[in-house]
C-alpha positions as CSV (number, residue, x, y, z in Angstrom):
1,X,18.2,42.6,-15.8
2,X,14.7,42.7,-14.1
3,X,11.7,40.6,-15.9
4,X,9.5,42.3,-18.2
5,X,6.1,43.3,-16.4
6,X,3.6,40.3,-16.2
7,X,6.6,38.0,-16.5
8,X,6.6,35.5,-13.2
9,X,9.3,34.1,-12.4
10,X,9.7,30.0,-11.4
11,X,9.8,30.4,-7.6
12,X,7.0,32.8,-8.0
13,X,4.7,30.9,-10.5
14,X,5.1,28.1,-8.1
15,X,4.5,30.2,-4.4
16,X,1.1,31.4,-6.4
17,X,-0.5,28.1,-7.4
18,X,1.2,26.2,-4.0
19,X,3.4,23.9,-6.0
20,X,7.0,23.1,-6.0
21,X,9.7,24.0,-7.7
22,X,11.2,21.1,-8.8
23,X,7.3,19.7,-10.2
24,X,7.7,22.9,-12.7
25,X,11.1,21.5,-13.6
26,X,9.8,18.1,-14.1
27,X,6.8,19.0,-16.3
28,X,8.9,21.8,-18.5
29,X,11.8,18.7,-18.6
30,X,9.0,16.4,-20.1
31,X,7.3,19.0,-22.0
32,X,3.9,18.5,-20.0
33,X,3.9,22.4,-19.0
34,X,6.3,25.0,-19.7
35,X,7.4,28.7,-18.9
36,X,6.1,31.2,-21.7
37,X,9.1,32.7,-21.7
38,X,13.3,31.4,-21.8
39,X,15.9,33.9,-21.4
40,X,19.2,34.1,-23.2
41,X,20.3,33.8,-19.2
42,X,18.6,30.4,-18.8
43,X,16.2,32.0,-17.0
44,X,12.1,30.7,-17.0
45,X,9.2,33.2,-17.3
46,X,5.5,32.4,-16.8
47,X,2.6,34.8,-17.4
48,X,-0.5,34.8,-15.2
49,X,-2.7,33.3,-17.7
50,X,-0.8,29.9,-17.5
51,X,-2.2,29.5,-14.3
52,X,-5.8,28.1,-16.1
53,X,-3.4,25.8,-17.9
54,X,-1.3,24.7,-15.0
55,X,-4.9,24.0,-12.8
56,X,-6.0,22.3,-15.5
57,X,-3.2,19.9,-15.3
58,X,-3.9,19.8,-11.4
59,X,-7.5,18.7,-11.8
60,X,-6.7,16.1,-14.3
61,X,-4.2,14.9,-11.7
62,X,-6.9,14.6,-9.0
63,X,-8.8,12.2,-11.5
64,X,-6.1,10.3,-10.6
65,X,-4.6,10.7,-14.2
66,X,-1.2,9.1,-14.9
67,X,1.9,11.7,-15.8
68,X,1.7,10.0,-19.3
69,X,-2.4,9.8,-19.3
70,X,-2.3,13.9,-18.7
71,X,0.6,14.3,-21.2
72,X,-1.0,12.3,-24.3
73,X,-4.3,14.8,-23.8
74,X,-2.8,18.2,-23.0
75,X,-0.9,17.5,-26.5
76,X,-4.1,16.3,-28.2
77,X,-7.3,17.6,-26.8
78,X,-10.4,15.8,-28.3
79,X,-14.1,15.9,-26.8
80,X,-14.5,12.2,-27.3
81,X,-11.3,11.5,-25.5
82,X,-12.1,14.1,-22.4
83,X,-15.6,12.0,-22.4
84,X,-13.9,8.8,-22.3
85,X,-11.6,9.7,-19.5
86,X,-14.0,11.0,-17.6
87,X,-16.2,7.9,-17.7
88,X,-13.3,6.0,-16.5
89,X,-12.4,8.3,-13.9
90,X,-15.5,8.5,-12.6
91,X,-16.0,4.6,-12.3
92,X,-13.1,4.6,-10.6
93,X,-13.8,7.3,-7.9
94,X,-17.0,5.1,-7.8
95,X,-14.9,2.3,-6.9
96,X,-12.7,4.2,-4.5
97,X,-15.8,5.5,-2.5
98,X,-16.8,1.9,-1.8
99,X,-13.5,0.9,-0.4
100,X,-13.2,3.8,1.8
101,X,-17.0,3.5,2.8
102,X,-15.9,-0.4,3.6
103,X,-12.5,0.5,6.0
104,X,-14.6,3.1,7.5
105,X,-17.4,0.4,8.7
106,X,-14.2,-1.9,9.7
107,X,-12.7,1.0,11.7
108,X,-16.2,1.8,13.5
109,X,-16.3,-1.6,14.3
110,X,-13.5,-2.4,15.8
111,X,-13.9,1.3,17.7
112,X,-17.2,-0.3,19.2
113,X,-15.5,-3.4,20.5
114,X,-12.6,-1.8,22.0
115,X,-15.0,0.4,23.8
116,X,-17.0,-2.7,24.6
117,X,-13.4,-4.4,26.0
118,X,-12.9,-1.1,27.9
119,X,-16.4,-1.0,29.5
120,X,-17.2,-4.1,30.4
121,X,-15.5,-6.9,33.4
122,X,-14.1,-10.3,33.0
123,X,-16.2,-12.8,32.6
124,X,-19.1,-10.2,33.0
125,X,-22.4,-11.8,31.5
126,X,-25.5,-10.2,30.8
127,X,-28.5,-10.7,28.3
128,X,-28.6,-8.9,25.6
129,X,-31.0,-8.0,22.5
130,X,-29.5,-8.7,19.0
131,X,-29.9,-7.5,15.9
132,X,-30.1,-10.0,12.6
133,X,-26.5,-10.2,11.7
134,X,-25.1,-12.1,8.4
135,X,-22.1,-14.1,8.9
136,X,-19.7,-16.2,5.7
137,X,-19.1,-19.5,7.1
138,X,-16.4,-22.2,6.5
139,X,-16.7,-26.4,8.4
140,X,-13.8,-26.3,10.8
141,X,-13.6,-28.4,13.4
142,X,-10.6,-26.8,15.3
143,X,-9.4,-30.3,16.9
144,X,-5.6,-30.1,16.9
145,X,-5.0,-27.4,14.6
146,X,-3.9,-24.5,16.9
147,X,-4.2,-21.5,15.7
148,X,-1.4,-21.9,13.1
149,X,-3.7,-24.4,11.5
150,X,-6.9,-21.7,12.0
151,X,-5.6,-18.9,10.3
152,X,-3.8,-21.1,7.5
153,X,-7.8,-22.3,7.1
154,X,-8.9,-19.0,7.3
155,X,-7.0,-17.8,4.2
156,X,-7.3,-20.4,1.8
157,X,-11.1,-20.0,1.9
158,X,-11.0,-16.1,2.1
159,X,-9.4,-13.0,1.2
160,X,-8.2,-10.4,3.3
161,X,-11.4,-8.1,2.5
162,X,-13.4,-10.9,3.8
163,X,-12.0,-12.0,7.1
164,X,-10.9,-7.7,7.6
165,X,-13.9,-7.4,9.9
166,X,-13.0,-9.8,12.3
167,X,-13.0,-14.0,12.7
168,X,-15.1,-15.8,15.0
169,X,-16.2,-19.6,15.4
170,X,-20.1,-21.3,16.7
171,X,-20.6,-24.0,17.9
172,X,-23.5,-25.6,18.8
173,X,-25.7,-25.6,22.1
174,X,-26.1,-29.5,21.6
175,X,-22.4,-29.9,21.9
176,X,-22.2,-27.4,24.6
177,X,-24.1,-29.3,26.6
178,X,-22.6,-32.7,26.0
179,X,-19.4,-30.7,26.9
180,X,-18.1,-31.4,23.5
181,X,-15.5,-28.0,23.5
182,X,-13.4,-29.3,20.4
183,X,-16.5,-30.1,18.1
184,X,-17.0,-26.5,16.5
185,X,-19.0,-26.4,13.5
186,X,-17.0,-23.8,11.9
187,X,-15.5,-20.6,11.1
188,X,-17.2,-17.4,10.4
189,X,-16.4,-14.0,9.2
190,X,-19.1,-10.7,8.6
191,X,-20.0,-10.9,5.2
192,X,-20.8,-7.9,3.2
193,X,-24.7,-8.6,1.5
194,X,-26.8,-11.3,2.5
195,X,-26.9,-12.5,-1.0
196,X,-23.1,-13.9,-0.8
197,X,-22.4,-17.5,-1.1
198,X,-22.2,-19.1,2.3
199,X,-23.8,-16.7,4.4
200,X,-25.5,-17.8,7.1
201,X,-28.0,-15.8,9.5
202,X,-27.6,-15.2,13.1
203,X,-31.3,-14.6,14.3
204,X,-32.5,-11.4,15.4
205,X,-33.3,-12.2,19.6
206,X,-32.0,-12.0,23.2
207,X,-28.7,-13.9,23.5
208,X,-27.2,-14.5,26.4
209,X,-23.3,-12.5,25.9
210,X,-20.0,-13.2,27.8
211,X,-16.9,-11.9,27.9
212,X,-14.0,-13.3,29.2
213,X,-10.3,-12.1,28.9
214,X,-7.3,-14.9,28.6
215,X,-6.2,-17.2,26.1
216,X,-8.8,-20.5,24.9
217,X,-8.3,-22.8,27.0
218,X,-10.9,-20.9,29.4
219,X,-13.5,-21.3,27.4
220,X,-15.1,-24.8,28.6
221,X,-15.2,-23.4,32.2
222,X,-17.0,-19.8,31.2
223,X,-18.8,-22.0,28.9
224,X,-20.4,-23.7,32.4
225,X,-21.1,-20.4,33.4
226,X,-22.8,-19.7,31.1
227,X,-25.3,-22.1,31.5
228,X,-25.3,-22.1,34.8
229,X,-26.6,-17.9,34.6
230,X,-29.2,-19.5,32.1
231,X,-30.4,-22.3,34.5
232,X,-30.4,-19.6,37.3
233,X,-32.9,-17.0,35.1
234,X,-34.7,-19.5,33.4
235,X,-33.5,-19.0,30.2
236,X,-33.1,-21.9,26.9
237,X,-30.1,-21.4,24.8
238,X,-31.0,-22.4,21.5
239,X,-29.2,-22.7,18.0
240,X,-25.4,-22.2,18.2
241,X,-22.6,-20.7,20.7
242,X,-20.7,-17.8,18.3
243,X,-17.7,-16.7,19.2
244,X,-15.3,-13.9,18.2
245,X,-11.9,-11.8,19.3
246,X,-12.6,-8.4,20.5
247,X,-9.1,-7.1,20.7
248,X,-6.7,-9.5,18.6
249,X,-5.5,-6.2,16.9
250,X,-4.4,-4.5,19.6
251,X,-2.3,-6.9,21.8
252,X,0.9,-8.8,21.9
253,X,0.0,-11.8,24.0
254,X,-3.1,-14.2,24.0
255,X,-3.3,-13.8,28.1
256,X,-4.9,-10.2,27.0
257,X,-7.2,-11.8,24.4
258,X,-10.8,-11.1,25.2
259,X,-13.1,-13.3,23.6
260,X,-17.2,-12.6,23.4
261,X,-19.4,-15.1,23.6
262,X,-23.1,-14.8,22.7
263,X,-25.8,-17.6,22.8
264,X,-29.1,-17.4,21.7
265,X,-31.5,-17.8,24.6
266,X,-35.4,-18.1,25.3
267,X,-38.1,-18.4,27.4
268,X,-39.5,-21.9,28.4
């Protein structure tokens, strides 16, 4: 027997709203949604005006809505509650925005210092102006705590949406140049506002920027290049040393680790 006129049938209900199948079965099995008509045959028939009710349904999903959050309304729509939910929905997009907005700066990020990696030489140095950067810092001496010990460190003072955008460590140009390499001052990671606890501000100048590709243990040596370039152009480093990882996320061995240095430097 052929459907009455205006009668849809489940595989067409769901081809015209770009749904499955089985989702109609689901919400008709919990009584969410269900066909206007039942046959003697079994069979399910919607009409096209269900369509408003079944994009309703849809929208209140996209708020992100619960099965059972969608359900208890559809049965018992209220102004008050639609207000309610809405206010929660909405500080919860809010909320969602933010995060996104934050892995989209981490992904940009560590874009620009893959390109930097790609672009630039071992030990290449070159001098550099800086902008004002803000930085959460933890004491951390790195003696003989490999880097099991570092990133043990690392989480017990932060969480993962801290240290997300990257780890670095300074040390000072005092110890630099008493060639104290093991006498870091500490950790630091990119913090988020400038009014966090423990932030600490890397001046706005021309810094003196290395890069060098291998594991640590390089570092005093590029560290005497370092100066060396600065003796040789007449250039003061000041303040502190700050290192950081360029491409930790990308590699499988330290040997390719690249490591960026950048000291702040000035004019005698």
């Amino acid at each position: 027997m052929q459907p009455d006129a205006g009668k849809i049938t489940t595989a067409q209900f769901a081809k015209m709203h770009g749904i499955n199948k089985r989702t109609l079965h689901y919400y008709d099995s919990i009584g969410l949604f269900s066909p206007r008509w039942k046959g003697e045959n079994n069979y399910r028939y919607y009409d096209y005006m269900q369509g408003i009710d079944l994009e309703f349904i849809r929208m209140l999903k996209d708020l992100n809505m619960s099965i059972e959050e969608i359900k208890a309304y559809v049965d018992h729509p209220d102004e008050e509650a639609f207000w309610q939910i809405a206010d929660k929905k909405l500080g919860e997009i809010d909320r969602e925005i933010q995060r996104l907005k934050k892995t989209k700066k981490i992904l940009r990020r560590k874009k620009e210092q893959l390109e930097r990696c790609r672009t630039l030489k071992d030990r290449d140095i070159r001098v550099r102006q800086c902008d004002e950067e803000y930085y959460c810092v933890s004491p951390f001496t790195h003696s003989d705590d490999g880097i099991e010990g570092i990133y043990a460190h690392i989480k017990d003072v932060w969480s993962p949406g801290q240290y997300s955008l990257g780890i670095g460590s300074y040390l000072s140009v005092d110890n630099i140049k008493q060639k104290a390499f093991d006498r870091y001052e500490g950790l630091f990671t990119y913090a988020q506002k400038r009014t966090e606890k423990g932030v600490m501000v890397r001046p706005k100048g021309t810094y003196l920027c290395g890069l060098i590709k291998g594991t640590w243990e390089h570092l005093p040596e590029f560290y005497e290049e370092l100066m060396h370039y600065a003796d040789q152009n007449n250039l003061e480093p000041v303040g502190y040393a700050y290192e950081i990882g360029l491409n930790d996320f990308v590699i499988s061995s330290m040997d390719e680790y690249i490591t960026q240095i950048a000291m702040r430097v000035t004019e005698p």
